[in-house]
Structures are given as C-alpha cells and as structure tokens.
C-alpha positions, -999 to +999 in steps of 0.1 A: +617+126+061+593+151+072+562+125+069+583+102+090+589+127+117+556+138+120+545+099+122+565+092+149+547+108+176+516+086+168+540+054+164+551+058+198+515+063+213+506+030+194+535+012+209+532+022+241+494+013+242+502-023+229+534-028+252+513-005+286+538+021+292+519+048+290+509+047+323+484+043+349+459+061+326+464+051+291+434+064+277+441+099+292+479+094+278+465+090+244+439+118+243+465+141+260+491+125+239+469+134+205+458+168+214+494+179+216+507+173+186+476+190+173+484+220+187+522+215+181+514+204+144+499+239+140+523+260+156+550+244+130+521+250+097+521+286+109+557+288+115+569+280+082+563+312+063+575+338+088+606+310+086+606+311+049+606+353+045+632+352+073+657+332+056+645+330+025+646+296+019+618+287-004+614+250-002+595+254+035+565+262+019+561+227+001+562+214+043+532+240+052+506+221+036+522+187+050+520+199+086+482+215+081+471+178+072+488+161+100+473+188+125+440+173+108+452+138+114+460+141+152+430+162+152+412+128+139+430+103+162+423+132+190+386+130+188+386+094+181+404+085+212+378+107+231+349+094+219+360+058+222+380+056+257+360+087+272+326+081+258+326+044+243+311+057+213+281+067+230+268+094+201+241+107+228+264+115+257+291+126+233+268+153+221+258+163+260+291+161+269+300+187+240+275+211+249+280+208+284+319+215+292+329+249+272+365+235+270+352+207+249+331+224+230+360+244+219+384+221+212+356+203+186+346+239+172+387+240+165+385+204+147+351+210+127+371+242+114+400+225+104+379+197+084+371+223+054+406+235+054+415+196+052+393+189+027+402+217+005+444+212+004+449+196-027+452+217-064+426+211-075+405+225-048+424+254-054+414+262-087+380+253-084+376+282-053+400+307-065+434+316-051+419+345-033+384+327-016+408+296-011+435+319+009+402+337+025+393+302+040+431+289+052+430+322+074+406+304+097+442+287+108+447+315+129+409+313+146+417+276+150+455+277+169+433+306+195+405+282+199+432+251+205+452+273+225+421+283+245+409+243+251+441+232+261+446+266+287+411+253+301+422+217+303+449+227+323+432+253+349+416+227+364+452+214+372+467+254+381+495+242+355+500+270+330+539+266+324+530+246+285+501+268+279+521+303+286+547+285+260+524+280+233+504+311+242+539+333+235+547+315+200+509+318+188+512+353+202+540+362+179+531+343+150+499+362+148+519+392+155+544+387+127+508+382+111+491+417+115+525+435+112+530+418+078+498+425+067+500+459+081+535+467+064+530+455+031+493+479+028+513+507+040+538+502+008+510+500-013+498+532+000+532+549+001+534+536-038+505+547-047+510+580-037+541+586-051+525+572-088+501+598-083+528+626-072 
C-alpha cells in the first residue's frame, strides 16, 4: 500500500504530461513537481523513527528504508527532468550550469549524497560494512534534508515565497532536534549508569 502511495505522485505527473494539464510550463511542473516529493519523501524517512519511539509501534521501521529509496527515485526523475527539459542533455552546459548557480549546485551535492545511501540499503550491504560504519553512512540523511531544504529555500527567494520552505524548515528543524536530544539523552544515561556501577 505504501509503494502504491508513494507511486502515485509520479503517476499523476506522467498523466498530466501526456493529457497537458500541468500547465503553461510543463517542464517547470515536472521538475518542481519531482523535487517535492524528494524533499517530502525525506521528511517522512526521517519521521518514522521519532513516530515509532513515540507510539511504539514497531512495524514503521520496515517503511523507513521504503521511503529512503523513493526519495532516491524522485531524486532520479528530479535530475532527469532537469537535464532533459532544462538542458536537453547537453552534458557541457549541465556541468556550467552546476557550477554556476549555488542553488543547483546544492540540490546535486544533496542527490550525489543520497546515491551511496541508495546503493547501500539492502542486507547485504549491511553486513558487508558493519552495522556501526553502515549507520555512520545513513547519518548523511540528515546533511542531505539541510542541503534540500537549503536548494528549495533558494529556489524560492527568487520568488519572495517562503510560506512552503518555513513549513519544511520547522519539521526538519525538529526532527533534527528530536535528533541531538535523543542522542544527547540516551549518553547522559550511560554516564549516569556508569557511575552508579562504579559507586
């Protein structure tokens, strides 16, 4: 069901394209359309296990991994739509074009950092890393939802229309919050615990 949902998004893009209701700018719909749903595939990936302490419902952490690959897959179709409506496929120009606008050059740092966390979500790539160097690696999540966060708050300056980037801003803001406190928290236990074995 999840799969489906998470599909859908990209159905409807498709659709529209073919039946041209997306607009007077359809290749703009489509990159815009793509790059949403990456940042919004992310925000759900790092939702689910503040979700999952909270109510302690265990089966949301079989979806994490689900919604990290499709914030890969929009990623894909995101870049794709950019280099063929924007740049035609023009490798040359695509590269000066990266190097040129900062807010692109984010937004492709963001996708060549998600590649190696794509590449390495199945088992096996677990074992053959470790758990810990494996875990090490998936933290660049967090590096990647601040550097989508930060192309799409430059995409829209140009525009003065902040309202969706303050949105996503807040829930990245707390998620890494609930983050660091986490984090922070459970080393303080250990600490307390440790002192106490020694008392």
């Amino acid at each position: 069901l999840l799969f489906v949902l998470m599909l859908l998004p990209a159905a409807q893009l498709v659709v529209g394209a073919f039946a041209d209701t997306l607009g007077p700018n359809p290749a703009e719909a489509l990159i815009r359309g793509t790059g949403d749903w990456v940042l919004r595939s992310l925000v759900l990936a790092l939702a689910v296990t503040p979700l999952r302490e909270a109510t302690g419902w265990q089966a949301l952490a079989r979806w994490r991994r689900m919604l990290g690959l499709f914030a890969f897959f929009y990623g894909v179709l995101h870049f794709l739509c950019y280099a063929w409506l924007d740049m035609g496929f023009a490798v040359d120009d695509i590269g000066r074009d990266i190097a040129k606008r900062p807010f692109i050059l984010v937004g492709f740092a963001a996708f060549l950092l998600l590649t190696p966390l794509a590449a390495t979500s199945f088992n096996r790539a677990i074992k053959a890393l470790g758990a810990k160097r494996w875990q090490a690696l998936h933290k660049l999540v967090y590096v990647i939802a601040a550097l989508g966060l930060l192309h799409f708050f430059w995409l829209r300056a140009g525009k003065n229309n902040f309202a969706e980037v303050s949105v996503y801003a807040a829930i990245i803001a707390v998620l890494l919050g609930w983050r660091v406190w986490n984090f922070a928290s459970k080393r303080w236990l250990r600490r307390l615990s440790a002192g106490r074995q020694q008392l």
